[in-house]
ZADO-1210 file (C-alpha; in nm, 4 decimals, padded with zeros to 6 digits):
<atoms>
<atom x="10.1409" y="-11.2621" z="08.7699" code="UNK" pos="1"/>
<atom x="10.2622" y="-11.2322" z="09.1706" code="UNK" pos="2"/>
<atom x="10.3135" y="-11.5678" z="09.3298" code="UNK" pos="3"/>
<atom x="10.1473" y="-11.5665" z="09.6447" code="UNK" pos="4"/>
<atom x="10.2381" y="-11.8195" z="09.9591" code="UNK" pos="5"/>
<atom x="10.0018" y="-11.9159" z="10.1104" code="UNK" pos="6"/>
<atom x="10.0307" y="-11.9787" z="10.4755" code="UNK" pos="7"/>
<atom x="09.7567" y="-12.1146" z="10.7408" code="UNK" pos="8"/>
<atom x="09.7267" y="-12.2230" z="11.1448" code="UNK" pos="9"/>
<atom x="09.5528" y="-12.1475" z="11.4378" code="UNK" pos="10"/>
<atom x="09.8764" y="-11.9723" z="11.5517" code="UNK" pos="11"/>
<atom x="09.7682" y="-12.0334" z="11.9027" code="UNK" pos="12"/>
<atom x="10.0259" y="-11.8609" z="12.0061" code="UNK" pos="13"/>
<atom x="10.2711" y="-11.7668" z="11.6642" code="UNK" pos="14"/>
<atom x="10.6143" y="-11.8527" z="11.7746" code="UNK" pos="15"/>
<atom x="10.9930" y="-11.8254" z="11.6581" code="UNK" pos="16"/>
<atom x="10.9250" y="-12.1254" z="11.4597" code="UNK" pos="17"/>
<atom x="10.6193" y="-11.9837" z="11.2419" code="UNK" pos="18"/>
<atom x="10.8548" y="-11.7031" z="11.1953" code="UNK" pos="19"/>
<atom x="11.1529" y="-11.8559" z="11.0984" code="UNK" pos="20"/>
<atom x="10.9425" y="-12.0701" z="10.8386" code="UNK" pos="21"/>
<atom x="10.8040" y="-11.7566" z="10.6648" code="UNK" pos="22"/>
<atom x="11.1262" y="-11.6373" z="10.6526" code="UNK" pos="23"/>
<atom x="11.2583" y="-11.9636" z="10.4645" code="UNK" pos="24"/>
<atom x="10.9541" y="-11.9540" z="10.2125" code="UNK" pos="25"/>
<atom x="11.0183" y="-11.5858" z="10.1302" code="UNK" pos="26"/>
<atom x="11.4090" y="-11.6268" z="10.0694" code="UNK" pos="27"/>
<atom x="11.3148" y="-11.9289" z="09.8578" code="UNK" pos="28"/>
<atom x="11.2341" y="-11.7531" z="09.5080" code="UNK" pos="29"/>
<atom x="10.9274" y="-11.9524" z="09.4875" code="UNK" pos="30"/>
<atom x="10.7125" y="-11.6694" z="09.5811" code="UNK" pos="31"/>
<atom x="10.6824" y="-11.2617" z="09.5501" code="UNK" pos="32"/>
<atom x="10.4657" y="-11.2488" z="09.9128" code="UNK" pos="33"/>
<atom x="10.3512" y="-11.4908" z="10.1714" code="UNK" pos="34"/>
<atom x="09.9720" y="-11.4222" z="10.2831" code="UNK" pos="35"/>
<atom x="09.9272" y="-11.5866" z="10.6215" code="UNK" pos="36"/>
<atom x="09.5296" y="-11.7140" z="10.6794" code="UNK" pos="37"/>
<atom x="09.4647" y="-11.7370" z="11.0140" code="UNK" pos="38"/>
<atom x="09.1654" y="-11.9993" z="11.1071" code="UNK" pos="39"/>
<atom x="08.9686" y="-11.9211" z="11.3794" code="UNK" pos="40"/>
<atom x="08.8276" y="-12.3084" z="11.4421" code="UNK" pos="41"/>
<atom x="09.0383" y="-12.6318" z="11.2377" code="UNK" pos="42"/>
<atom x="08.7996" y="-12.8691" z="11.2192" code="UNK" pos="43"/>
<atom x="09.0564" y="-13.1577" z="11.3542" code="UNK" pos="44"/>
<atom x="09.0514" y="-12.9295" z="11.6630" code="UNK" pos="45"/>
<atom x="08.7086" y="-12.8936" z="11.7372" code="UNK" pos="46"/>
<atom x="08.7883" y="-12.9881" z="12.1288" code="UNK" pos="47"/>
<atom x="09.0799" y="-12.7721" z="12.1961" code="UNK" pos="48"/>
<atom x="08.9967" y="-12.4220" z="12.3565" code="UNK" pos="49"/>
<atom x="09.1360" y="-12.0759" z="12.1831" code="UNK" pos="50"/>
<atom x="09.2628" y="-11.7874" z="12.2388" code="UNK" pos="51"/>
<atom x="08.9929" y="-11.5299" z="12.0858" code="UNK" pos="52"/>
<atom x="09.0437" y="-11.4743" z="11.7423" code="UNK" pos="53"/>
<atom x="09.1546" y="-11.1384" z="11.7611" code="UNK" pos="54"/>
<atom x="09.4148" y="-11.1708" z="11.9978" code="UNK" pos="55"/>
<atom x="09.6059" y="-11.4574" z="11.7910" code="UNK" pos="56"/>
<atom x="09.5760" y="-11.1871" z="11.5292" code="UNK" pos="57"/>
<atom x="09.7052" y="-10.9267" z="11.6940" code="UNK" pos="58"/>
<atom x="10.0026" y="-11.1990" z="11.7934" code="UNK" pos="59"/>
<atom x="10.0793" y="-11.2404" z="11.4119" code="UNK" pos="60"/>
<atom x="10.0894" y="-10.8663" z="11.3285" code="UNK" pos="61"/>
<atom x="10.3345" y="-10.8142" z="11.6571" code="UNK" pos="62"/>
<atom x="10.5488" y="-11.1131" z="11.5392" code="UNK" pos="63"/>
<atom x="10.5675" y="-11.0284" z="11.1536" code="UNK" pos="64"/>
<atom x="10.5233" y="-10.6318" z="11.1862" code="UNK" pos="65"/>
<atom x="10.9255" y="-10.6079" z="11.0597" code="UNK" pos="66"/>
<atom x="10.9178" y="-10.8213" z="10.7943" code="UNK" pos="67"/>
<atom x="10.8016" y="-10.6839" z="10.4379" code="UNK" pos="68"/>
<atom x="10.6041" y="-10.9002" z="10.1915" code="UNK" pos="69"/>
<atom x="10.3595" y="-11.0729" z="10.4637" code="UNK" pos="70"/>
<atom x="10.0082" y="-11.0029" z="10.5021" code="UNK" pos="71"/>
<atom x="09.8028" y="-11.1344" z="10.7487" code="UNK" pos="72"/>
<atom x="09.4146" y="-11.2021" z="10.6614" code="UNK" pos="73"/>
<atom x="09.0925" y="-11.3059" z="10.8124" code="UNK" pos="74"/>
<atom x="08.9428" y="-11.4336" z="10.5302" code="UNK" pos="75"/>
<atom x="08.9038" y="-11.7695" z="10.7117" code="UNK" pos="76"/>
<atom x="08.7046" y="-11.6218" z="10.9749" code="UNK" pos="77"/>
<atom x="08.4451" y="-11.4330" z="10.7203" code="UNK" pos="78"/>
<atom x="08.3709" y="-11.7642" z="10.5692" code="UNK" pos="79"/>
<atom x="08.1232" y="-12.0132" z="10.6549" code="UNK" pos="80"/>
<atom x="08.3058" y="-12.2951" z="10.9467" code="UNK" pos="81"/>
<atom x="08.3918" y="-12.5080" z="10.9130" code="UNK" pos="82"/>
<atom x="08.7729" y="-12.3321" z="10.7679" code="UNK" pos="83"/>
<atom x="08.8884" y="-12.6008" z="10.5145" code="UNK" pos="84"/>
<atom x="09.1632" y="-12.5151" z="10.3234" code="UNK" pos="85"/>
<atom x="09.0229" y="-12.6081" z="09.9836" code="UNK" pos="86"/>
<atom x="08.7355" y="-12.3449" z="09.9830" code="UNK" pos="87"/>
<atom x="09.0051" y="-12.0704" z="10.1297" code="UNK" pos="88"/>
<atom x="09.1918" y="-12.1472" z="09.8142" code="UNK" pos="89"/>
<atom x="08.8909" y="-12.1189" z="09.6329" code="UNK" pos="90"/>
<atom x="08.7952" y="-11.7977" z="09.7636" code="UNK" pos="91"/>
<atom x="09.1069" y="-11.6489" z="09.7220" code="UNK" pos="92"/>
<atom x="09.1574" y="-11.7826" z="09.3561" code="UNK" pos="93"/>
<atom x="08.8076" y="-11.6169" z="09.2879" code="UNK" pos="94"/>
<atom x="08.8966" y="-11.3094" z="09.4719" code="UNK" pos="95"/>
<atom x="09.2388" y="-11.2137" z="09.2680" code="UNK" pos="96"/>
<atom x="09.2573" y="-11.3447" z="08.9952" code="UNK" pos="97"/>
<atom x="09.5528" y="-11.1936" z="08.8665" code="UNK" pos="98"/>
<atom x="09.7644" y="-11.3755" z="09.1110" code="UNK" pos="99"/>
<atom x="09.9227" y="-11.7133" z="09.1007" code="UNK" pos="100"/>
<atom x="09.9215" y="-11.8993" z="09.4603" code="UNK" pos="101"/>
<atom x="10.0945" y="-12.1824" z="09.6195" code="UNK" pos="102"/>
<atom x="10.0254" y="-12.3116" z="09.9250" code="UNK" pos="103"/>
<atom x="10.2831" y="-12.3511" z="10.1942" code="UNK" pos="104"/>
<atom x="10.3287" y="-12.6089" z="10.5062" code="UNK" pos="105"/>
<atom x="10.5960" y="-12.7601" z="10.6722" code="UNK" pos="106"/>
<atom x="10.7553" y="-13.1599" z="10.6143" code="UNK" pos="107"/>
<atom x="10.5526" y="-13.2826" z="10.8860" code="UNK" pos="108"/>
<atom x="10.1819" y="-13.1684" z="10.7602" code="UNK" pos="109"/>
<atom x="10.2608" y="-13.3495" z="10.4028" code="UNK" pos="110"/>
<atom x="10.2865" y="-13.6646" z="10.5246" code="UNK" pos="111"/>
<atom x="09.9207" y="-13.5934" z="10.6596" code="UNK" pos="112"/>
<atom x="09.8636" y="-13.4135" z="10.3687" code="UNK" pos="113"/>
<atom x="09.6120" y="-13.6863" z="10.2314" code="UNK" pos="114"/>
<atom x="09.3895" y="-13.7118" z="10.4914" code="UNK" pos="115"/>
<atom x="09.3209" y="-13.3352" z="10.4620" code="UNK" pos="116"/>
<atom x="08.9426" y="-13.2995" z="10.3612" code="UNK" pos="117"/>
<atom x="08.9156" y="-13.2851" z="09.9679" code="UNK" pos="118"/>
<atom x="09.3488" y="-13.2376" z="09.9547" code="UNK" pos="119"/>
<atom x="09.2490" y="-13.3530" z="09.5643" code="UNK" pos="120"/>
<atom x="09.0640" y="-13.0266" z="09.4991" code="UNK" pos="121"/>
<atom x="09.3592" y="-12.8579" z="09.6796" code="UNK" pos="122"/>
<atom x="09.6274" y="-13.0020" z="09.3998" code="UNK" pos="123"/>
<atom x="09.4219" y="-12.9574" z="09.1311" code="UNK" pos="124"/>
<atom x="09.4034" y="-12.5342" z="09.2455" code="UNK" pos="125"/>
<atom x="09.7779" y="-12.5196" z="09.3664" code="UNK" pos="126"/>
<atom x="10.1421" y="-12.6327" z="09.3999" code="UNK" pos="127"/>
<atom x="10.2527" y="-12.6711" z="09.7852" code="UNK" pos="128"/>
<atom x="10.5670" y="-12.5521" z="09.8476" code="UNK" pos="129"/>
<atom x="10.7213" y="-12.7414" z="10.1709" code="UNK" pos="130"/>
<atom x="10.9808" y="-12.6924" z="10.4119" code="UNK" pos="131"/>
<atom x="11.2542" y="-12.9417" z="10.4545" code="UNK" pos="132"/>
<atom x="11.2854" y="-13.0659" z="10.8202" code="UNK" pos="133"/>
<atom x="11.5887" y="-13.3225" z="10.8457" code="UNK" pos="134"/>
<atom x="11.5423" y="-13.6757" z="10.8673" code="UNK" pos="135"/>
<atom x="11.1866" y="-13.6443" z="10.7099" code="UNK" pos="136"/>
<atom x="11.1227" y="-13.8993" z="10.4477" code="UNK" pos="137"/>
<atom x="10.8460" y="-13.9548" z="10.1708" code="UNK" pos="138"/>
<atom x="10.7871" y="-14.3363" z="10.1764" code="UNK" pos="139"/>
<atom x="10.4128" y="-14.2402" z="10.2833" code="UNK" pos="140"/>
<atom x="10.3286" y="-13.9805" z="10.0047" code="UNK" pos="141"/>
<atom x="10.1891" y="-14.0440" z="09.6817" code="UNK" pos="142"/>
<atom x="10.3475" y="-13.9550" z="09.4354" code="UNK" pos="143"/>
<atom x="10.0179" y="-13.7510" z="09.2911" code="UNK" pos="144"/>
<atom x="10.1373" y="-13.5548" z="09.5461" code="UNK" pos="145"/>
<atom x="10.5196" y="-13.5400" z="09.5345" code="UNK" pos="146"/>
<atom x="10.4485" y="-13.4427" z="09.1642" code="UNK" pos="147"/>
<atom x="10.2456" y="-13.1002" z="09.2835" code="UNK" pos="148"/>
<atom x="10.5157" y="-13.0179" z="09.5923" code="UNK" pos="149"/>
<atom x="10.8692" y="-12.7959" z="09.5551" code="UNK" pos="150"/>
<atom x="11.0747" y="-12.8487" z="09.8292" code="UNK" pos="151"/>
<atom x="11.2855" y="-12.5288" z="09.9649" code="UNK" pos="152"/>
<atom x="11.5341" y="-12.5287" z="10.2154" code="UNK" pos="153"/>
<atom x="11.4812" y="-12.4608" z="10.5882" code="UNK" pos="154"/>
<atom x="11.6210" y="-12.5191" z="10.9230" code="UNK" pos="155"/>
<atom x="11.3441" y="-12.5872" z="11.1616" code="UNK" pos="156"/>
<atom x="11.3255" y="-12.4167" z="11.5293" code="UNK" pos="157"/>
<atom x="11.2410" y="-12.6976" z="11.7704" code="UNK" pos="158"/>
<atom x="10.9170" y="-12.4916" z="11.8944" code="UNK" pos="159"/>
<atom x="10.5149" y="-12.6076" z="11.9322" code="UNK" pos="160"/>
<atom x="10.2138" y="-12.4015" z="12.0073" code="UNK" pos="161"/>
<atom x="10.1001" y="-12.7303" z="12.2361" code="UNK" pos="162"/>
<atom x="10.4325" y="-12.7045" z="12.4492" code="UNK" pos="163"/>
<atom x="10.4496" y="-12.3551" z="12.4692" code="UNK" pos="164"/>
<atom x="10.0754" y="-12.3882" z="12.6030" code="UNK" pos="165"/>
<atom x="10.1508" y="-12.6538" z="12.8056" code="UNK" pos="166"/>
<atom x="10.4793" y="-12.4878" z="12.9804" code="UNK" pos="167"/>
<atom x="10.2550" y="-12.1166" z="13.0459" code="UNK" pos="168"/>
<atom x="10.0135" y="-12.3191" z="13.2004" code="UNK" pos="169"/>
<atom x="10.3019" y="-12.5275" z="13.4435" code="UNK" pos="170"/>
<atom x="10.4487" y="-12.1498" z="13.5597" code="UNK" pos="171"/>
<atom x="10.7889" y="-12.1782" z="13.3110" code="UNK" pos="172"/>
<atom x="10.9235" y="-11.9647" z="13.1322" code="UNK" pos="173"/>
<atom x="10.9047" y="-11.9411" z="12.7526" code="UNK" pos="174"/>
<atom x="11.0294" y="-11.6556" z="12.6092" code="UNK" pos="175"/>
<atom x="11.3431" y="-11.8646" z="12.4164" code="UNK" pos="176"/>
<atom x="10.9982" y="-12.0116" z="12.2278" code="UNK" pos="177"/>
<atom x="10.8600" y="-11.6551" z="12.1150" code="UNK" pos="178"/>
<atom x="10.8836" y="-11.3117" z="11.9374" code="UNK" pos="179"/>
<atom x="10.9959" y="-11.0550" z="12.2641" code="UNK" pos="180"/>
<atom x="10.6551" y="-10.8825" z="12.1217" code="UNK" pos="181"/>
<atom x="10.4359" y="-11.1469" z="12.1490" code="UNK" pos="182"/>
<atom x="10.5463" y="-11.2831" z="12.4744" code="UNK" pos="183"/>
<atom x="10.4626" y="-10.9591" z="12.6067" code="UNK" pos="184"/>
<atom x="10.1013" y="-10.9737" z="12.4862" code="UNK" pos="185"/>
<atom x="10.0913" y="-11.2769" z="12.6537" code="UNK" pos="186"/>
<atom x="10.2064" y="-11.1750" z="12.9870" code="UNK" pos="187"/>
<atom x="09.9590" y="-10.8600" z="12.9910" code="UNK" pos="188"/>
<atom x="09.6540" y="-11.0631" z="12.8987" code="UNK" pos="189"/>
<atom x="09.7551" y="-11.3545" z="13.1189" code="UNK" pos="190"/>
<atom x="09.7108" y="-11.5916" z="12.8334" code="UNK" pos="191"/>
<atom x="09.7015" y="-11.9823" z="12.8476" code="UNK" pos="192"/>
<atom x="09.6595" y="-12.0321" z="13.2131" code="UNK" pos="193"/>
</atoms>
């Protein structure tokens, strides 16, 4: 069986960090490919204006186009809103059933991790397999949960799709925060202003 990754967000826009994360759950020997699910509307950002779906998806195929084993899908925006992670797992569980998935986040979403709608349904269809950010601890996880997660190793990029937004629309410059690629996209469409 292939062990799949796999990898959601708005991506709104991708950044070095998103990349440098995939990169960390590849190289961990957890899994044979990482599928990244990109959601068009999260339903704890109902408020918050996007970028049109197709454009953040043509961000993530710019910013991953040169690294092998990652596939990006739209499976989130083919089913039903609101995108909650248990019924993508579902889907995708239905779908291939030959493959074994895990689903992968950084430290900071597991300590949110139980307020995620139905996150039981979510452990009982996969392990998570989390990024280590320094000085993150686990005094607010249950251990149902610790019990479902493998850790791998990672050195986080200090970069946000909030900032980043935030600095286009104040004039600065971010291209330290992006893939060359991607900030180019940006720039043409005069994104984020």
């Amino acid at each position: 069986m292939k062990k799949i990754g796999l990898f959601g967000g708005t991506f709104d826009p991708v950044h070095i960090g998103h990349v440098s994360i995939a990169k960390a759950f590849l190289n961990s020997g957890q899994i044979d490919e990482l599928w990244i699910l990109l959601t068009p509307f999260p339903p704890h950002k109902k408020k918050q204006k996007h970028v049109p779906y197709a454009l953040r998806f043509n961000m993530l195929q710019l910013a991953f186009n040169k690294l092998k084993d990652i596939s990006i899908l739209t499976i989130e925006n083919e089913l039903p809103e609101p995108s909650y992670t248990y019924q993508s797992i579902a889907h995708l569980k239905a779908l291939y059933p030959e493959h074994n998935f895990v689903f992968c986040m950084g430290e900071d979403s597991l300590a949110k991790f139980s307020t995620w709608k139905h996150y039981k349904r979510i452990l009982d269809q996969v392990k998570l397999l989390v990024a280590r950010r320094p000085g993150e601890n686990h005094f607010s996880v249950e251990n149902h949960i610790l019990s479902k997660t493998i850790f791998v190793d990672h050195e986080p990029v200090e970069a946000a799709s909030s900032k980043i937004r935030e600095l286009i629309e104040n004039g600065e410059d971010v291209r330290r925060f992006l893939p060359l690629n991607v900030y180019e996209l940006i720039k043409k469409e005069d994104l984020y202003h």
